[in-house]
C-alpha positions as CSV (number, residue, x, y, z in Angstrom):
1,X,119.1,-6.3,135.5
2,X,116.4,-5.3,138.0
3,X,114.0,-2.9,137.3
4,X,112.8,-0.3,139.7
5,X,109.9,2.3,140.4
6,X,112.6,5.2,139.7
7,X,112.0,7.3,137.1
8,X,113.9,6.4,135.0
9,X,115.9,3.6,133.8
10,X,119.4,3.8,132.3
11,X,120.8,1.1,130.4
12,X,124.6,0.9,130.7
13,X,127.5,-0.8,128.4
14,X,130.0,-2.3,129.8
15,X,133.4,-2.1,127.4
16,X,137.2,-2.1,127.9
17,X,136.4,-1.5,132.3
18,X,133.9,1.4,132.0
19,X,130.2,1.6,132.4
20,X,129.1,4.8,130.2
21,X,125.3,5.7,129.6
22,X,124.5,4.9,126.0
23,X,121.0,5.7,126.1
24,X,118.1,6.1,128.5
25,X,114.9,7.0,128.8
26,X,112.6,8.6,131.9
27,X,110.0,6.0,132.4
28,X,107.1,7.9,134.6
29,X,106.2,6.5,138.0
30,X,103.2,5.0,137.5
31,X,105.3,2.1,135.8
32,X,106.7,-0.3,138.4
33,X,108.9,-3.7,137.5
34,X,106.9,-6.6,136.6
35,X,106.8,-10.2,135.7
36,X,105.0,-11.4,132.6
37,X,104.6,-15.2,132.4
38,X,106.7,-17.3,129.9
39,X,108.7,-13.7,129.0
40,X,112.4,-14.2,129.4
41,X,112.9,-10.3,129.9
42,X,112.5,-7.3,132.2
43,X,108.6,-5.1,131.7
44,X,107.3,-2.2,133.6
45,X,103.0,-2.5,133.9
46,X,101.3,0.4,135.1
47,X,98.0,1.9,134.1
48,X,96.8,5.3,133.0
49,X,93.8,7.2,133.0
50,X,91.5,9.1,130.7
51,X,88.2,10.5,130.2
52,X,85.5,8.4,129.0
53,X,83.9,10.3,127.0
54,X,86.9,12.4,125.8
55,X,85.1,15.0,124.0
56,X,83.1,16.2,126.9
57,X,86.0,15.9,128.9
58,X,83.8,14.8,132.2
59,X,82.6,12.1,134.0
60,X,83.6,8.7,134.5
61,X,87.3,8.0,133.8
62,X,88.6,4.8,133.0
63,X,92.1,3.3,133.6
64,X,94.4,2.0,130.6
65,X,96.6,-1.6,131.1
66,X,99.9,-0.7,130.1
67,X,102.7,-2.7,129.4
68,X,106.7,-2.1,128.8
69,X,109.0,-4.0,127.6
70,X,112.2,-1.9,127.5
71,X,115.1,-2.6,124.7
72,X,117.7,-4.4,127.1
73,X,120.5,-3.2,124.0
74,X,123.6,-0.9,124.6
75,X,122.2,0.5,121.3
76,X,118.7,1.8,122.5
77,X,116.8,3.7,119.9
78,X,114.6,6.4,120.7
79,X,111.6,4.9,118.7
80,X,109.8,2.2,120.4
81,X,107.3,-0.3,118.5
82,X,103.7,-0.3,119.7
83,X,101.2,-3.5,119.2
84,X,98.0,-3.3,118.1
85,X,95.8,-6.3,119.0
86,X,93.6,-7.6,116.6
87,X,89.5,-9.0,117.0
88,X,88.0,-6.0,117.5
89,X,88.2,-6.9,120.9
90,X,92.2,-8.4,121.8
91,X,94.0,-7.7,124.6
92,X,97.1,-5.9,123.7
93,X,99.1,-7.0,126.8
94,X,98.0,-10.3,126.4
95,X,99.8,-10.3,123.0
96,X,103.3,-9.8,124.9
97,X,105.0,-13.2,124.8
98,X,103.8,-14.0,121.4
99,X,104.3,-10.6,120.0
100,X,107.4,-10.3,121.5
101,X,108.9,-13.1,119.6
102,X,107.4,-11.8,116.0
103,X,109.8,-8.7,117.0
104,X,112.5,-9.9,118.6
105,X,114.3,-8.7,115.5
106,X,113.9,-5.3,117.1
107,X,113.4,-5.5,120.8
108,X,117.1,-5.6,121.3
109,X,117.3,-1.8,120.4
110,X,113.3,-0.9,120.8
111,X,111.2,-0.6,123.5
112,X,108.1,-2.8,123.1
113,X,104.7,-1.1,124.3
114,X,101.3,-3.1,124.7
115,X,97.9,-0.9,125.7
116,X,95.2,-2.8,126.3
117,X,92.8,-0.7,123.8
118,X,89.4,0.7,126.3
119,X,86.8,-1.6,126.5
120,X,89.5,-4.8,126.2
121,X,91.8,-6.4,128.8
122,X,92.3,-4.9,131.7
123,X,91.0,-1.5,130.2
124,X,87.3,-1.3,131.8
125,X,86.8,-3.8,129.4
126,X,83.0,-4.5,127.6
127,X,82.8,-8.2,128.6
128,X,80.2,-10.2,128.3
129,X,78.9,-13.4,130.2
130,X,79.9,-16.0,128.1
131,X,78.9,-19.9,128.5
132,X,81.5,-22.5,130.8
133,X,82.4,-26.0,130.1
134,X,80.6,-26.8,133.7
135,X,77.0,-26.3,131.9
136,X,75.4,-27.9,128.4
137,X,77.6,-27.7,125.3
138,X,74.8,-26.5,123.2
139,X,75.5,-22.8,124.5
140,X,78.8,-22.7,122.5
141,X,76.3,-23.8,119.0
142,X,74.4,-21.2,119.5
143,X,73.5,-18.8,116.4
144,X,75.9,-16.0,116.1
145,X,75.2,-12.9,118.5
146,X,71.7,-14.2,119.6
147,X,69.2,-11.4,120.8
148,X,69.3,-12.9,124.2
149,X,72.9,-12.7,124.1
150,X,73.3,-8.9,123.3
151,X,71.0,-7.8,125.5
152,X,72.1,-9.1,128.6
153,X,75.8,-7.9,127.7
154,X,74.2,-4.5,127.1
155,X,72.4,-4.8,130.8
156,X,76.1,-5.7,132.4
157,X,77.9,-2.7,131.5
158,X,79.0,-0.1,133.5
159,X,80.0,1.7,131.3
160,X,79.0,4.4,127.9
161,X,79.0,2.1,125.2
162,X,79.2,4.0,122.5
163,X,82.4,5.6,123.8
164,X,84.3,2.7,123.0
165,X,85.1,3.5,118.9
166,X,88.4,3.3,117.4
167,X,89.3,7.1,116.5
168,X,88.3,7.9,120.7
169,X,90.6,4.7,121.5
170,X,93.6,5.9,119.4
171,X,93.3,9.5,120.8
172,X,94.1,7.3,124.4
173,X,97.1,5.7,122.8
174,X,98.6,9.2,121.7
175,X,97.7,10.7,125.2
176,X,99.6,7.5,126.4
177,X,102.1,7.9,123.8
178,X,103.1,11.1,125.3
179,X,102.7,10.2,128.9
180,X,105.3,7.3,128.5
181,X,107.6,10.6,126.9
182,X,108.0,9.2,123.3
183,X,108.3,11.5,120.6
184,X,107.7,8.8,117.9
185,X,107.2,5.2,117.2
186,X,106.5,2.7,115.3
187,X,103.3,0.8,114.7
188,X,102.6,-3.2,114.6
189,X,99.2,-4.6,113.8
190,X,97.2,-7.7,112.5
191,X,93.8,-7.9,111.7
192,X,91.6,-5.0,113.6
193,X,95.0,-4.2,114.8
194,X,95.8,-2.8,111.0
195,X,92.5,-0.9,111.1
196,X,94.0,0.4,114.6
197,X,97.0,1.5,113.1
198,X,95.6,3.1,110.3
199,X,93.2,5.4,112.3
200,X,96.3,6.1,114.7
201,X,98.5,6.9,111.6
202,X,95.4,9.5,110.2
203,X,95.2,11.5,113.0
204,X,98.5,11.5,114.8
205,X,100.6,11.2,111.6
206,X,103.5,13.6,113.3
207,X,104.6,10.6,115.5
208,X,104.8,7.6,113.5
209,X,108.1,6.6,112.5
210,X,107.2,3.4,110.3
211,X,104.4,0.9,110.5
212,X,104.0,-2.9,109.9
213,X,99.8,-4.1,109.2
214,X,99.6,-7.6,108.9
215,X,96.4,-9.3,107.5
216,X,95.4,-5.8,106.6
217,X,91.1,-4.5,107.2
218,X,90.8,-1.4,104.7
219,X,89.1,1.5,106.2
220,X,86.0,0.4,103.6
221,X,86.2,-3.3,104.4
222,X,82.8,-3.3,106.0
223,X,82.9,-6.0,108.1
224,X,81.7,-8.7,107.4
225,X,80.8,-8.2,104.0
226,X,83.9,-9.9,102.5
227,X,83.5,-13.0,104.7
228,X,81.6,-14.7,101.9
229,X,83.3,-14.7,99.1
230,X,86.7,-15.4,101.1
231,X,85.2,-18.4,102.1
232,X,84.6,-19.6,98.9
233,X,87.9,-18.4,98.1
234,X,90.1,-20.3,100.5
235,X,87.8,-23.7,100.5
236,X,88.5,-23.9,97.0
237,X,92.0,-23.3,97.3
238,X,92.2,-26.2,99.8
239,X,90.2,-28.5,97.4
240,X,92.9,-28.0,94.7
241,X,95.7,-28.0,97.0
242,X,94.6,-31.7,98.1
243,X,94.2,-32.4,94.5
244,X,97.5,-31.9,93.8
245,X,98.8,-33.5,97.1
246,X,99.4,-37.4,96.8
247,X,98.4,-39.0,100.3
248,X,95.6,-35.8,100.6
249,X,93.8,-37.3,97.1
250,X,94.4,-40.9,98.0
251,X,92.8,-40.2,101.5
252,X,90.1,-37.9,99.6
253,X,89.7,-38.7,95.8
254,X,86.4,-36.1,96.2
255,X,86.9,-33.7,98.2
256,X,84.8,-31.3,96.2
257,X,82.0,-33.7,95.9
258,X,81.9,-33.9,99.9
259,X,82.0,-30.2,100.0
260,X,79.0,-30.3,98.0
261,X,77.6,-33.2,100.2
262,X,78.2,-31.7,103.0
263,X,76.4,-28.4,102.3
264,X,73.7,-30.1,101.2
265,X,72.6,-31.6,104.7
266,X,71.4,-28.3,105.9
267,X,69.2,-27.8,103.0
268,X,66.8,-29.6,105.1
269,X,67.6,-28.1,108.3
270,X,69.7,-28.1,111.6
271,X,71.9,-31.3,111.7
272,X,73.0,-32.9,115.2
273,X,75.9,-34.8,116.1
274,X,78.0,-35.0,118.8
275,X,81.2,-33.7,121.0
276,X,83.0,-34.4,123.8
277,X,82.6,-32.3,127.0
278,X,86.0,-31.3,128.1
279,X,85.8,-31.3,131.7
280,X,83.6,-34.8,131.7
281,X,84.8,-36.6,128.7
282,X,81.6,-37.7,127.7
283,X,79.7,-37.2,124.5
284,X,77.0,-34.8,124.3
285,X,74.2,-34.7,121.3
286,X,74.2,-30.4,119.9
287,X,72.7,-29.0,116.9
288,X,74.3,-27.4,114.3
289,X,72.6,-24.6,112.1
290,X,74.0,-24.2,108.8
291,X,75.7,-20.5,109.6
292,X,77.5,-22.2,112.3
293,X,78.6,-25.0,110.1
294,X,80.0,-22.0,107.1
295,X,81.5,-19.4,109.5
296,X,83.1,-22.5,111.7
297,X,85.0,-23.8,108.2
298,X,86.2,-20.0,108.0
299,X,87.5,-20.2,111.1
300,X,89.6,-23.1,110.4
301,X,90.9,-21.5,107.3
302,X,92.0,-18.7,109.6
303,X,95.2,-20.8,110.5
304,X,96.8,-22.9,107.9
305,X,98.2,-25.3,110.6
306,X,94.4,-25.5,111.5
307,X,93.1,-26.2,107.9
308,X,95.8,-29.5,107.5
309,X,92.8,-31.1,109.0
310,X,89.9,-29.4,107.3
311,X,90.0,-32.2,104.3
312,X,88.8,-35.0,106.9
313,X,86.6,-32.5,108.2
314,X,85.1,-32.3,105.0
315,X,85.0,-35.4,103.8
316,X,83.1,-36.9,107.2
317,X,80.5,-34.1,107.0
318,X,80.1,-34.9,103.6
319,X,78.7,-38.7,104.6
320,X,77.0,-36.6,107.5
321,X,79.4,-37.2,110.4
322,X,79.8,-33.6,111.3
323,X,81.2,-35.1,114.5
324,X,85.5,-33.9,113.9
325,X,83.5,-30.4,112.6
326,X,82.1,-30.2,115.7
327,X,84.9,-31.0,118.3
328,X,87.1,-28.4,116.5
329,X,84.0,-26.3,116.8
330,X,83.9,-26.3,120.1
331,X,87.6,-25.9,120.4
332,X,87.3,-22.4,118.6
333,X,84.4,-21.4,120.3
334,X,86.2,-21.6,123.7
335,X,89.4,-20.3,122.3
336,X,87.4,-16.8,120.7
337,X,85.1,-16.2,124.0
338,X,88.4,-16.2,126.2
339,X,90.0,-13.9,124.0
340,X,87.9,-11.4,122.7
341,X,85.8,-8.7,124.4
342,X,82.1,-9.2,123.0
343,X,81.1,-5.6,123.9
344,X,84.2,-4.0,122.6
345,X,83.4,-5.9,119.1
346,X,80.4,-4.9,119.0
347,X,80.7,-1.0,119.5
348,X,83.4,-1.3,116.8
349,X,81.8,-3.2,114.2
350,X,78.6,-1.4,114.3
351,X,79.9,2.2,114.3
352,X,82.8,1.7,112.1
353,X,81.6,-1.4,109.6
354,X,78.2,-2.3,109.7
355,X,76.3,1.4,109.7
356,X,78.1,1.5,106.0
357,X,76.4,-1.5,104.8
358,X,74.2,-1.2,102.3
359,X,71.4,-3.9,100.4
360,X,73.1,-3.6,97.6
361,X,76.3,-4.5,99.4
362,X,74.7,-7.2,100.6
363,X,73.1,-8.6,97.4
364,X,76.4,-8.3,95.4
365,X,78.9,-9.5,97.9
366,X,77.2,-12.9,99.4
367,X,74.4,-13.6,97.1
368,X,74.9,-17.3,95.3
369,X,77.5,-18.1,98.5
370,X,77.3,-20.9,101.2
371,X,77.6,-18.8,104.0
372,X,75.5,-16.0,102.3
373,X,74.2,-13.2,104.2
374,X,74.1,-14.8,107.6
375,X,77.1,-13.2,109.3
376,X,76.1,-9.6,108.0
377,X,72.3,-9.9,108.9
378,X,73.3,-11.1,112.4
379,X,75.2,-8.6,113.2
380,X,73.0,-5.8,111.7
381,X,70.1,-6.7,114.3
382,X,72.9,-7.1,116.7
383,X,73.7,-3.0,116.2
384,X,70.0,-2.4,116.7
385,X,70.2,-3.8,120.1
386,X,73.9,-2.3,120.8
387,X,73.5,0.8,119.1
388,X,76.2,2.4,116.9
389,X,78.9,4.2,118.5
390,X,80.1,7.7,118.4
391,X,83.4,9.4,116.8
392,X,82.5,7.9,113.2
393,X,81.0,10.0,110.3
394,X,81.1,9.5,106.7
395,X,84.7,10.2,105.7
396,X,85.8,7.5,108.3
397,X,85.8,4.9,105.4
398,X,88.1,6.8,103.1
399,X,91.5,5.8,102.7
400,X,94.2,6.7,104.7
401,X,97.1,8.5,102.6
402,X,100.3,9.6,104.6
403,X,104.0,9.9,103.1
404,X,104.7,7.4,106.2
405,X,106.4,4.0,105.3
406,X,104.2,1.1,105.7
407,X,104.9,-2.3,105.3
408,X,101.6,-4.5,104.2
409,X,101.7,-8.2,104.5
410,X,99.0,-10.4,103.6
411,X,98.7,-14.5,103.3
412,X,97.5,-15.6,99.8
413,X,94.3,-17.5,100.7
414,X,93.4,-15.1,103.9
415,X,89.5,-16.1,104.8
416,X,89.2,-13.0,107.1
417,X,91.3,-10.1,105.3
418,X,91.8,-10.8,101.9
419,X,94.7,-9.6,100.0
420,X,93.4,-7.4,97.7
421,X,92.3,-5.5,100.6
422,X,95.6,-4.9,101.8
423,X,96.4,-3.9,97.9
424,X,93.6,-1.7,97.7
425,X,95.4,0.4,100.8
426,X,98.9,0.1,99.8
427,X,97.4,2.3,96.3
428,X,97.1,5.6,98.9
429,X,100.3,4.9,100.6
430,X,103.9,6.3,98.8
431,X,105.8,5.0,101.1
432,X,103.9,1.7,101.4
433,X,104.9,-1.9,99.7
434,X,103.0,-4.8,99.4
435,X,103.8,-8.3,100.4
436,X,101.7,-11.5,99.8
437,X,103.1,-14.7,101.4
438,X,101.9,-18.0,99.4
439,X,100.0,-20.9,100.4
440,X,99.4,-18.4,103.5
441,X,95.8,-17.7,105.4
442,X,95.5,-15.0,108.1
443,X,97.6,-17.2,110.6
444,X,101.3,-17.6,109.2
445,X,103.9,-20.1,109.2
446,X,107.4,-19.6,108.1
447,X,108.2,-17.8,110.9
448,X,111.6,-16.7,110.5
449,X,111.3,-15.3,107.2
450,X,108.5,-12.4,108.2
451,X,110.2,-11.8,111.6
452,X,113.2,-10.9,109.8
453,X,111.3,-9.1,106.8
454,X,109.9,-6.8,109.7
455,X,112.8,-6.4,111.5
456,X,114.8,-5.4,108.4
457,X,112.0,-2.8,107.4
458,X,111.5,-1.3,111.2
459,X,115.1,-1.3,111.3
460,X,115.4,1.1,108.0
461,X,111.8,2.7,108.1
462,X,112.0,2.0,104.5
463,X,110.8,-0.9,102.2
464,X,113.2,-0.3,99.2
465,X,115.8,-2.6,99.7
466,X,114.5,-5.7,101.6
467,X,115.3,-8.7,100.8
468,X,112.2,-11.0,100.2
469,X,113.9,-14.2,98.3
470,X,112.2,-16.6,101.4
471,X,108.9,-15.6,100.6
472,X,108.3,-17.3,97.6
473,X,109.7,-20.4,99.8
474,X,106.8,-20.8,101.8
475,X,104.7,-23.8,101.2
476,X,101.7,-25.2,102.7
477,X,102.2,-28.2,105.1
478,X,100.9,-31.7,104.2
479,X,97.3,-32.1,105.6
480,X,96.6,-34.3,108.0
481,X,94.5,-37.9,106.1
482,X,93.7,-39.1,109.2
483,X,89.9,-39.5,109.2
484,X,87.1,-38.9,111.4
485,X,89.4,-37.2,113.9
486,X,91.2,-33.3,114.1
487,X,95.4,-34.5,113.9
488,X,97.4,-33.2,117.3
């Protein structure tokens, strides 16, 4: 079926000789047919503008990256599902291939809709000049959000800052919402993306049908206060999880010891190893500074596939070979710079996390932890720099409580949005259930079972009567005891 700039599109069954409209829906013009990469199915893209500053409702507007990918189903429902990218700082639309196969349980009958959120993608995004593979490696050690760094991202933009908040980002997605002529939908996000969700679900409650948060960020998470402990958390929960793994406590008899070991090394400073350039293949000496070496192990733990080979990670570092530490290092650090928007993370995480930090909250949630306060004090002179955002007062952290139905899924040993976050929200919610997959971090395996889990729930709007037997199936894989080297 081809797709045209009409506006509309009708979507026809053919049964028994006859062609008659099922359901359709009056796409508006701006939307023309489109090809996404790698996606085996018809989109409209189009863009849409609003006001910058949408309270003063003058100025500078800015254009929104849209994305459709209409329900190709004889059974069309009226409700499309709407992805929220995670970060802060995701492209929505660059979500679409992957996204689109966590829902293909629903896309059949639902319309799929990716916005790139302002101040990401496409939508004036709040870049910012980030190091190549062409010049030194160092640049991708670097401390977290140097001075240097934030200033000259600041300098770059074109652009009000501070404008660039969730609440003023979901008022564009409603104003979208209705532009695309949707009554109501339904809501999918992970990480940031839940936080999205939630602020959409506070103030436009009307027109959400259902929603799915994955890897959920409470309103009063206060990012990245939780980092710490998490860490601790999940490292430990890979320690005993090689313990009790044959070939992993063969390969390892210590792993805890090397953990130990290996934090030790930066008691007296820096340590340097080396890497790999990408584009040259040769080795290059960097430096490592001991908050790089903590929040780069979280990382890892992000992705369970990822932490398989954390344990030889570990146990090198721990004789002082941080050299497997660092190529993954470097790895990330490419991978996160591609994907995020550094501007757009900022505004977000100073306005809507970091203004609510307190010393006390600093004190009581990282003190006697390896990667301590260094995250949360980076980012707090960061927001000096950046500034803090607007659209956020004091009620912004309080919980959001709607009669909506809300599905919350969280991975047991999540580094980044612990579960007892996600527990914590589903208290406020009636209509909200609570699922924890084992042996799970904030990336998920077992696939099939939480693609049909959400499917199932979208389908019903309702979390009473699903059917959650494969979750308690989901097991870790075996971790990788090759040593010295990250396993392929």
């Amino acid at each position: 079926m081809r797709l045209t700039t009409t506006t509309f599109l009708t979507l026809l069954l053919v049964s028994g000789g006859t062609t008659p409209a099922v359901a359709q829906h009056a796409y508006p013009d701006w939307l023309t047919s489109c090809q996404i990469d790698q996606l085996n199915a018809a989109a409209l893209c189009g863009s849409y503008e609003v006001w910058e500053n949408r309270a003063a409702e003058q100025g500078r507007r800015i254009a929104l990256n849209v994305v459709v990918v209409p329900a190709p189903g004889p059974d069309r429902a009226p409700d499309p599902v709407f992805y929220f990218s995670g970060g802060p700082g995701g492209a929505a639309t660059e979500a679409v291939v992957g996204a689109s196969q966590i829902l293909r349980g629903v896309r059949q009958q639902r319309d799929l809709v990716f916005i790139d959120q302002r101040g990401t993608g496409q939508s004036h995004p709040l870049d910012c000049e980030e190091p190549t593979g062409d010049g030194p490696l160092q640049a991708f050690f670097g401390e977290f959000l140097e001075e240097e760094y934030v200033r000259a991202c600041l300098a770059r933009q074109d652009a009000d800052v501070a404008q660039y908040t969730t609440p003023i980002a979901m008022d564009d997605i409603d104003e979208v919402r209705a532009a695309l002529g949707y009554e109501r939908i339904n809501l999918y996000g992970g990480s940031y993306g839940t936080r999205a969700a939630q602020v959409y679900m506070r103030r436009h409650t009307a027109t959400v049908r259902s929603a799915v948060l994955k890897g959920v960020a409470p309103m009063d998470m206060k990012n990245p206060l939780p980092f710490a402990r998490a860490l601790e958390h999940a490292v430990g929960a890979v320690i005993e999880a090689c313990a009790a793994e044959a070939a992993c406590n063969e390969a390892y008899p210590d792993l805890a010891g090397d953990w130990q070991r290996s934090k030790e090394y930066f008691a007296r400073g820096p340590v340097e190893t080396t890497v790999e350039h990408p584009r040259t293949n040769r080795r290059e000496v960097i430096t490592i500074h001991r908050g790089v070496y903590a929040d780069g192990v979280r990382h890892i733990l992000y992705s369970v596939g990822a932490s398989r080979q954390l344990p030889g990670m570990i146990h090198t570092a721990g004789r002082g070979d941080f050299d497997a530490f660092a190529q993954r290092e470097l790895a990330q650090a490419i991978s996160f710079n591609d994907a995020l928007s550094g501007g757009m993370f900022m505004t977000v995480t100073c306005a809507e996390d970091l203004r609510f930090i307190t010393e006390e909250d600093i004190e009581r949630e990282t003190s006697g932890t390896f990667l301590g306060d260094y995250r949360v004090r980076r980012q707090l002179a960061a927001c000096e720099i950046w500034g803090w955002g607007a659209g956020v007062d004091e009620s912004y952290t309080e919980p959001i409580r709607v009669e909506t139905p809300v599905l919350l899924i969280s991975g047991e040993f999540d580094a980044a949005t612990p579960a007892a976050g996600a527990e914590s929200v589903a208290r406020h919610l009636p209509n909200g259930r609570h699922i924890v997959f084992p042996n799970q971090s904030h990336g998920f395996r077992n696939p099939a079972c939480q693609t049909r889990i959400i499917a199932d729930f979208i389908k019903a709007a309702s979390a009473d009567d699903l059917d959650l037997a494969c979750v308690a199936e989901t097991r870790r894989p075996p971790f990788d005891t090759r040593v010295g080297r990250p396993g392929t």
